[in-house]
N, C-alpha and C positions, 0 to 999 in steps of 0.2 A: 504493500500500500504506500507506503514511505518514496517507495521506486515513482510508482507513479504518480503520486504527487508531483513529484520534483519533476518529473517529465511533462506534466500542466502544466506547471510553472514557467518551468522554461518556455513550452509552447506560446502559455501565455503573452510571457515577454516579446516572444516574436512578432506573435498577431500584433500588439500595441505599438514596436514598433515599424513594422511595415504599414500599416494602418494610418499611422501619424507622415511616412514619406509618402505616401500614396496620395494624402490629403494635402499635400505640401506641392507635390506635383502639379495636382489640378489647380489650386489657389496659384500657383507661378504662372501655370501655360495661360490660364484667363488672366489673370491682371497683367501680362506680357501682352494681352492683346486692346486691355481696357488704358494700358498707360501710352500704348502706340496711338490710338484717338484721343489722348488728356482728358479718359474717364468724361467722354461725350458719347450722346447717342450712339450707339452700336447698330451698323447694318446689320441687318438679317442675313447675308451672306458672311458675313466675318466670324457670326454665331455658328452656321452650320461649318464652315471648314475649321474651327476650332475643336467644335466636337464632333467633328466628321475625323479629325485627328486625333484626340484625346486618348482614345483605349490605344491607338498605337505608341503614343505616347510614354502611357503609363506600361507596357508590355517593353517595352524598349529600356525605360529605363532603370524596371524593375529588374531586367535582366543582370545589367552594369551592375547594380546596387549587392546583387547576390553574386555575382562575379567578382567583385572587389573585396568583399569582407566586411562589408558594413551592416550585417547583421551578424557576425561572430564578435564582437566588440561590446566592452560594457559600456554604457551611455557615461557612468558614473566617474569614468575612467577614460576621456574622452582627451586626445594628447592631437599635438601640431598633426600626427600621421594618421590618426584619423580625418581630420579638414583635409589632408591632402590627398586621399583616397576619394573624400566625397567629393572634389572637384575634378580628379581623373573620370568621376560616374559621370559626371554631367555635361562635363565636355567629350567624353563616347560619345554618350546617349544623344546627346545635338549633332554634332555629327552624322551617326545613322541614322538619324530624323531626317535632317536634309536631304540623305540621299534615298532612304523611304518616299518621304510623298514627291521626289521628283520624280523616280524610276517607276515606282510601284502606285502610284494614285495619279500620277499627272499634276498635282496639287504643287502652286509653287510660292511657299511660304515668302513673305515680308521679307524684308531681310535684316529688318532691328529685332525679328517677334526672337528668331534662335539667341540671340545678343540677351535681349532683356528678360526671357525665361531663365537661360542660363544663369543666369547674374541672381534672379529674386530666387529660385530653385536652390543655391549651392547655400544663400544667406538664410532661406527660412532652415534649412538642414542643421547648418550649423547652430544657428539659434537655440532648435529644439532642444541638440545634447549637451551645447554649453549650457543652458536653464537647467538640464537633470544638473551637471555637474556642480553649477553652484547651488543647486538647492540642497546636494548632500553637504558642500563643504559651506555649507551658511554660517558652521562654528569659526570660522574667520573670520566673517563679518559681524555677527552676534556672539562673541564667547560669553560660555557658560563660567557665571561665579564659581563656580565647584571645580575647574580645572586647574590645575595645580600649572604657574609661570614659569617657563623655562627659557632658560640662558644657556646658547648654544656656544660651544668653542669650538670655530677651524669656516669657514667659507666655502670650503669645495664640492664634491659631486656627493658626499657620502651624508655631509650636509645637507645641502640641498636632498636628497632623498628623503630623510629622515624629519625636516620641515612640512616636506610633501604629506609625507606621512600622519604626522602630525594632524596635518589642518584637514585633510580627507577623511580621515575618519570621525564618525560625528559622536562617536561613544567615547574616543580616547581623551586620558584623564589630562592632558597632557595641552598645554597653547603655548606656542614660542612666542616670545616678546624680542631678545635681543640675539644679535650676535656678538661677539668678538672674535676680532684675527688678529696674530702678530704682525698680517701681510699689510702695512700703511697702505698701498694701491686699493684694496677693497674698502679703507674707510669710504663711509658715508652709501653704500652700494645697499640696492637691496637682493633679497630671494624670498620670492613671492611676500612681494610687500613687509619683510622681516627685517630691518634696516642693521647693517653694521656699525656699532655706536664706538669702536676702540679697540686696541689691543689688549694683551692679559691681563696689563698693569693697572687696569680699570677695573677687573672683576668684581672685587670688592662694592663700586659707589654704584656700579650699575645693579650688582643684586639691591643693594638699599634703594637706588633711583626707581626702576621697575619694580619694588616688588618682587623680586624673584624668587618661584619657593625650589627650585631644581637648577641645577647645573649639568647639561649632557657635553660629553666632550667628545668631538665628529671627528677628531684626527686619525690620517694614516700614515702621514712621513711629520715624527717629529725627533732631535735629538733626545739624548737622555737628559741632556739638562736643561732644555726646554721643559720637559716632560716635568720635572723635577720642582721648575718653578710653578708649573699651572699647576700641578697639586697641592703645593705653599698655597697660591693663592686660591683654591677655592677649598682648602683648608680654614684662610683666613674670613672665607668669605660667611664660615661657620654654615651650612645648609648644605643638604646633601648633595651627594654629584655623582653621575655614572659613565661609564667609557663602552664605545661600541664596541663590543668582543672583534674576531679576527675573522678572514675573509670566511676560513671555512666555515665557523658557525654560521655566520650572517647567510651561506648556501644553504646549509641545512635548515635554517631555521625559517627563511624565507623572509623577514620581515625585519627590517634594520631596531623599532620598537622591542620587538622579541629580543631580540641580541644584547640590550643595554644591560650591564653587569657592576658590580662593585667594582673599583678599583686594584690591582692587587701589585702584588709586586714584581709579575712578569711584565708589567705595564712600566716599568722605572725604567728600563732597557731603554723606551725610546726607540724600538726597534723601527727600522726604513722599510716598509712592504717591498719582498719583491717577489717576482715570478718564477717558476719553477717549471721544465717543461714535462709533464709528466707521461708525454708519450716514452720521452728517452729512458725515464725511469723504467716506462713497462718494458720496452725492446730489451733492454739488459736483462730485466731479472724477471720477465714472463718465460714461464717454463724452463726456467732452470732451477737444481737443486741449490740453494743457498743456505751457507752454514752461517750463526753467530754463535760467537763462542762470548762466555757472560751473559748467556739472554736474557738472564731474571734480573740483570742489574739495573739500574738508570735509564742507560745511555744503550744498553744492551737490548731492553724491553722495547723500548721505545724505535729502535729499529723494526725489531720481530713485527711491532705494528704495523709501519709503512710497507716493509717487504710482505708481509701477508695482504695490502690490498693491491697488489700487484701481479699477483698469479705467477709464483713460481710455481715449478714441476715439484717441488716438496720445500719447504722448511725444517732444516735441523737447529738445534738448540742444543746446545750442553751449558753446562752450567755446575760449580760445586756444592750452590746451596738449595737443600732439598726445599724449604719453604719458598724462593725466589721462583723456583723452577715450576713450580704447583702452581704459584699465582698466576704465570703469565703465559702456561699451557691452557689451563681454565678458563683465561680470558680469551686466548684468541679462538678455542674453540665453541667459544658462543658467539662474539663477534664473525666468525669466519670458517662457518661448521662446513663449507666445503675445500676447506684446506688441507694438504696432504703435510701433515705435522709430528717431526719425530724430535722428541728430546730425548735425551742422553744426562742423567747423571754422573758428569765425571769432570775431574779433576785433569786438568792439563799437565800435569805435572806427572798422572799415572801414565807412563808412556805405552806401555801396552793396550791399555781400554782405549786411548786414544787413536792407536793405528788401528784398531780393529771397528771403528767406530769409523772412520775416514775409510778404510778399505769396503766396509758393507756398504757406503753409502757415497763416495765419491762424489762428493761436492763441489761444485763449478765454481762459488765466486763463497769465498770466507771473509768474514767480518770481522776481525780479531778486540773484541769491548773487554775480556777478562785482563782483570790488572788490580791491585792494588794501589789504593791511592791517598791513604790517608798519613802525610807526612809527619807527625810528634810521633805517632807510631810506630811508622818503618824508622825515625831515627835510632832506635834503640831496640830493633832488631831487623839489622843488616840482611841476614841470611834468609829469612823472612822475605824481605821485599827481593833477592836476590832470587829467590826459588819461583818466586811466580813472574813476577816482572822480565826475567830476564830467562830463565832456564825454561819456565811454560812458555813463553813465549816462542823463542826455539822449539821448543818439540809443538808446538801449532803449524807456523811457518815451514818446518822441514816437512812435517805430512802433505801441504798444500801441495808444498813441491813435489813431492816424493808421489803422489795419488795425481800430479797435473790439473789441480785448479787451474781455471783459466785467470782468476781474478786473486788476488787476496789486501786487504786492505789494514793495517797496522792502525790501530786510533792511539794516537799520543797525545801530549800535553804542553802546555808552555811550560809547565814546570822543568825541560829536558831543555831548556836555554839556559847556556850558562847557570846550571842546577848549582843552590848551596846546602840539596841535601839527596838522603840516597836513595827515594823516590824518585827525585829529576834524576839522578844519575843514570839507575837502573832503566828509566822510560829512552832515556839518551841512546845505551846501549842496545836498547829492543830497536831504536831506528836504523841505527850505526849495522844493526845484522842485518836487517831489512832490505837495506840498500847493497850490502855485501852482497847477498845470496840472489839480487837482482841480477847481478851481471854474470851467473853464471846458472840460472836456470829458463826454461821459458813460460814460465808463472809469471804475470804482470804483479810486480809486490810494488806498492805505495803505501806511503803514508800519511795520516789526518791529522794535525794539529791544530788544537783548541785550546781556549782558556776552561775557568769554570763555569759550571752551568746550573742554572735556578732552580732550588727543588731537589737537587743529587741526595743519595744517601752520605750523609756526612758532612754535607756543607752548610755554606753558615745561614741561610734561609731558613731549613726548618729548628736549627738553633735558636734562632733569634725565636721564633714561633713558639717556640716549647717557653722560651725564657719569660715571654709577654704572655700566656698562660697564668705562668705563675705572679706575673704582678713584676716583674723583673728583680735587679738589674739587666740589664744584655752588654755581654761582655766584648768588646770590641781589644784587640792584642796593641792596635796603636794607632794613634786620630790621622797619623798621614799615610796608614797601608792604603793600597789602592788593587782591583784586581778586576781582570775582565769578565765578564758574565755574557753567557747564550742560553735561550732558553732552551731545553731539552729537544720540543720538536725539531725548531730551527738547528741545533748541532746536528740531529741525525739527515735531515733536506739534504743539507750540504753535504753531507759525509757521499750519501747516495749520488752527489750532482756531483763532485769530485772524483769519483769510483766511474762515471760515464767520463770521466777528459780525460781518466791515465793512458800513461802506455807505457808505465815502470819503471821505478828506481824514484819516483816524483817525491817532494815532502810537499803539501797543499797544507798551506798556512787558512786559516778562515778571518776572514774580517769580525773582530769582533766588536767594533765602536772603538769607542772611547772606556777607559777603565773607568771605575768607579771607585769613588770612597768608602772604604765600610763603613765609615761614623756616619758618614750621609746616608746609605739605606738601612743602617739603623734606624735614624730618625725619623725619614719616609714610612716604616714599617712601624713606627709607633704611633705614626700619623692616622694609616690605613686601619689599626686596631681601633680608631676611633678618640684615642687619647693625645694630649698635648706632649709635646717633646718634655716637658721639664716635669711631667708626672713620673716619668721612667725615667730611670737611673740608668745611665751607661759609665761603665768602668771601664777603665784600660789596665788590661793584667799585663804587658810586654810581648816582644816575639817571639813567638815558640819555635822549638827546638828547630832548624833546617828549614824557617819560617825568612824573606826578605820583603821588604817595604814592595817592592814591585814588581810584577812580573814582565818576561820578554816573548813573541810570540818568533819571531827569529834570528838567528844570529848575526852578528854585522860581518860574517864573511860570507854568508848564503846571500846570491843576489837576486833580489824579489821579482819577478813578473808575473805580470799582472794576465790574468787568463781571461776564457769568454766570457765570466762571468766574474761579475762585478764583486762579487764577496768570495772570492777564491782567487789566494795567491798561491804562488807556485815559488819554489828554490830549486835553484841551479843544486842536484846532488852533488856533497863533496866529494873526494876520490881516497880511499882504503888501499893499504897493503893487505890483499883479502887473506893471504899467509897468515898475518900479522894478526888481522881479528879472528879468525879462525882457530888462530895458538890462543891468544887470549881469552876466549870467549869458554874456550875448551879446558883453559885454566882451574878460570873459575867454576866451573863444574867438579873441578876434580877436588880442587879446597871446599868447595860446599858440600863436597861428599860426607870430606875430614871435619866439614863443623869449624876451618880455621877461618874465621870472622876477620882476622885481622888481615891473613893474605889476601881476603876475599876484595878487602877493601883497598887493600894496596892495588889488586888486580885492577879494580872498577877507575882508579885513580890513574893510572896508564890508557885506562879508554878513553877516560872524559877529564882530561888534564885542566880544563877550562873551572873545572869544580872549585868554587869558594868554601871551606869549613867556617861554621858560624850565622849562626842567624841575626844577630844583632848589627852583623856590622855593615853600615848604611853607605853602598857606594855611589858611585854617581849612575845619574840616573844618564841611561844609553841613549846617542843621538839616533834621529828617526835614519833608516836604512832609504835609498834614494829606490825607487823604483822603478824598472827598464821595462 
């Protein structure tokens, strides 16, 4: 019943409006003939060849009118390409009128009647459905006292959409009053009658001038310290405020309104939208077996996700922690129950379950995310970070090869720039083999360098989160650390967009902005908690152990170029005695057999001679590297 309902309806809609052009019709063709005499007496001949014509008329141009689309359209919803559809009808339909009653009646119309029908025919059309459309969006000419003022920030398209929005719908709780932009060019500009009244640094007098009870903020390219200030300010503005979530929601969710979200602290990023082309995504990893190793982790999961909407020929996973490994089989087989999905509990480091795990399943393109990474940790124990970091690591990489992956992808860290502990060290030497074992296999092995990323297990976001939980302090090691942040999706796009431009031995640096200060998104984060900076207590307890003021994302002898894509750098690889690392590399294996901690670290200190000991000691901070 419900079915058919809705199928009167619609029909309804039809009849009404076809009904209404049909009448529009006849009201144009007669007064095209009453304005050609100046609405004087009308011959009896001018009457019948008018309605001697009429039904052809209306057969004619009812045709065009369902030929063009002008009954698939909502009225309510009536845009420039609708007006411009219904003047392609009407200029047909005159047309094949003229050549109608020349050829087929002998009848040989006026020759202002086609001009002036035309012209009253396209105006009453357009009339009718701009009337429907302002009589839905009348709450912009009449707003309702009950709708809550809103103060838009940013002037472009997504803006404008969301105005649109806005003022169209006649239920939403929602009326824009003002704009502001940082851009001086749009002062004083309107969209749809919404006038730009300032930049950010007004926010504040304009929520008190208007009345404002909301602040929505429209941006899609803004810095992080942009971003940084418009949340001060509509912090200061004291009234709430929300930011449009990210492209892909606003797809799924269909409707810019739907999408508005609290603020959080992926939003501090100030992240630049950019495009991704995800055909080349599918080409590479549709229907192929694809291994990541670490899947349950972070940066490991969050892969598993994107490669599983891609359609590889199977996804593997291995992983050493049973719980991690549960979680993110679980998930992706609800999200993606037609997925051919094998994990693997093991341990990279068990050399045996590893080749027999690569030999059954011989995997095309590996993703190498298992590592250790939490540096006060690995300081004080070496062999530790030495066993996963650098020995799992190898026995991953040698299987790729050894089983002929086509692909294998190494994810490193800034922290292996000029390391001052033995986490960066160990991450160093995992690239230093990486690039060895290139030039004498034909495995394409590259490597991904990133900073930190928002949200990790172990990083300082959901620290800070647990900390303001508890009522704080949030402890910050020192007010000038500074460190790069990506958020987890965006680190794994790129890794995937990087992994489509190698062709091995590459290190792919990622754009990461601009660094951040932790004392600043401390504050931001105490903000977004709802509370004022000076309610929360921030300490500085010093740098910890293999801890430096600032991180580097390449070295000043690797020489940057710049790739096709804008947030992917590339380094010149540097050139190995592959003898040399192969003796060494094999060293340390044989001392971490013996548990000698100290050779281990003599070993590591011949690879990566670059190494600083000491966390405290503040050296200059590195000039920017020129890029070719």
């Amino acid at each position: 019943m419900d079915a058919v309902k809705r199928i009167m309806r619609f029909l309804d809609r039809r009849m009404i409006a076809f009904s209404h052009d049909m009448a529009m019709v006849f009201i144009a063709w007669i007064g095209a003939y009453a304005v050609r005499q100046n609405f004087k007496f009308l011959p009896i001949s001018f009457f019948k060849e008018a309605f001697l014509l009429l039904p052809a008329v209306i057969a004619i141009q009812f045709g065009f009118f369902v030929m063009l689309g002008l009954y698939r359209s909502v009225w309510r919803f009536a845009s420039l390409r609708d007006l411009i559809q219904i003047i392609k009808a009407v200029f047909l339909g005159v047309i094949t009128l003229i050549f109608y009653s020349y050829f087929c009646t002998g009848i040989v119309i006026p020759r202002t009647i086609p001009l002036l029908y035309a012209t009253f025919l396209a105006i009453l059309l357009c009339f009718g459905r701009l009337s429907v459309r302002w009589y839905k969006d009348r709450k912009y000419f009449f707003p309702k006292h009950s709708t809550r003022r809103v103060l838009i920030i940013g002037s472009g398209e997504i803006a404008e959409t969301l105005i649109r929005e806005m003022l169209r719908d006649a239920q939403s709780l929602y009326c824009p009053v003002a704009i502001v932009d940082s851009d001086p060019s749009t002062r004083n500009r309107e969209i749809h009658r919404i006038r730009v009244l300032g930049n950010c640094k007004k926010i504040a007098s304009i929520v008190a001038q208007y009345k404002v009870d909301m602040i929505f903020i429209a941006l899609t390219q803004a810095s992080s310290k942009e971003m940084h200030f418009i949340l001060e300010e509509c912090a200061a503005a004291k009234i709430p405020y929300r930011i449009i979530s990210s492209f892909a929601n606003i797809a799924q969710e269909g409707r810019l309104l739907s999408s508005l979200r609290e603020v959080n602290v992926d939003d501090l990023l100030g992240r630049e939208t950019y495009q991704v082309d995800m055909r080349v995504f599918y080409e590479c990893i549709h229907n192929k077996r694809v291994l990541v190793t670490g899947g349950g982790g972070s940066i490991g999961s969050e892969l598993c996700r994107q490669i599983a909407s891609l359609n590889p020929a199977e996804l593997l996973i291995i992983d050493q922690s049973e719980a991690n490994l549960y979680h993110i089989q679980l998930e992706l087989q609800q999200r993606f129950p037609q997925l051919a999905l094998t994990v693997g509990l093991i341990d990279i480091l068990h050399m045996s379950f590893l080749e027999l795990f690569f030999k059954m399943h011989q995997p095309q393109l590996v993703f190498h995310a298992a590592a250790y990474k939490h540096v006060p940790l690995l300081e004080r124990q070496v062999l530790v970070a030495v066993q996963n970091n650098i020995i799992g690591s190898k026995n991953v990489i040698d299987m790729a090869v050894k089983y002929h992956a086509e692909t294998f992808v190494q994810i490193s860290t800034d922290k292996a720039v000029n390391p001052t502990n033995v986490m960066g060290m160990t991450k160093r030497i995992a690239e230093i083999y990486s690039q060895h074992l290139q030039q004498v296999s034909k495995t394409k092995i590259m490597t991904v360098r990133f900073g930190n990323v928002l949200g990790s297990v172990g990083s300082v976001v959901p620290l800070f989160k647990a900390q303001l939980q508890q009522g704080g302090p949030l402890t910050v090691t020192h007010p000038d650390i500074t460190r790069y942040f990506m958020t987890i999706p965006e680190a794994c796009r790129l890794i995937l967009q990087a992994m489509t431009m190698g062709t091995g031995g590459e290190i792919f640096v990622l754009d990461m902005g601009e660094p951040i200060k932790i004392k600043d998104l401390a504050e931001q984060m105490i903000r977004l908690s709802g509370k004022k900076v000076d309610d929360i207590k921030i300490v500085y307890t010093g740098l910890r152990a293999g801890e430096k003021l600032w991180e580097e994302l390449f070295y000043s002898s690797e020489m940057m170029t710049q790739t096709k894509h804008k947030k992917i750098f590339q380094s010149k690889a540097c050139s190995f005695d592959a003898n040399f690392i192969q003796d060494r590399v094999s060293h340390i294996i044989r001392q971490y057999d013996k548990q000698d901690e100290s050779g281990v670290f003599t070993t590591l200190l011949q690879l990566v001679p670059e190494y600083q000991r000491g966390s405290t000691k503040e050296t200059k901070v590195p000039q920017p590297v020129v890029l070719v």
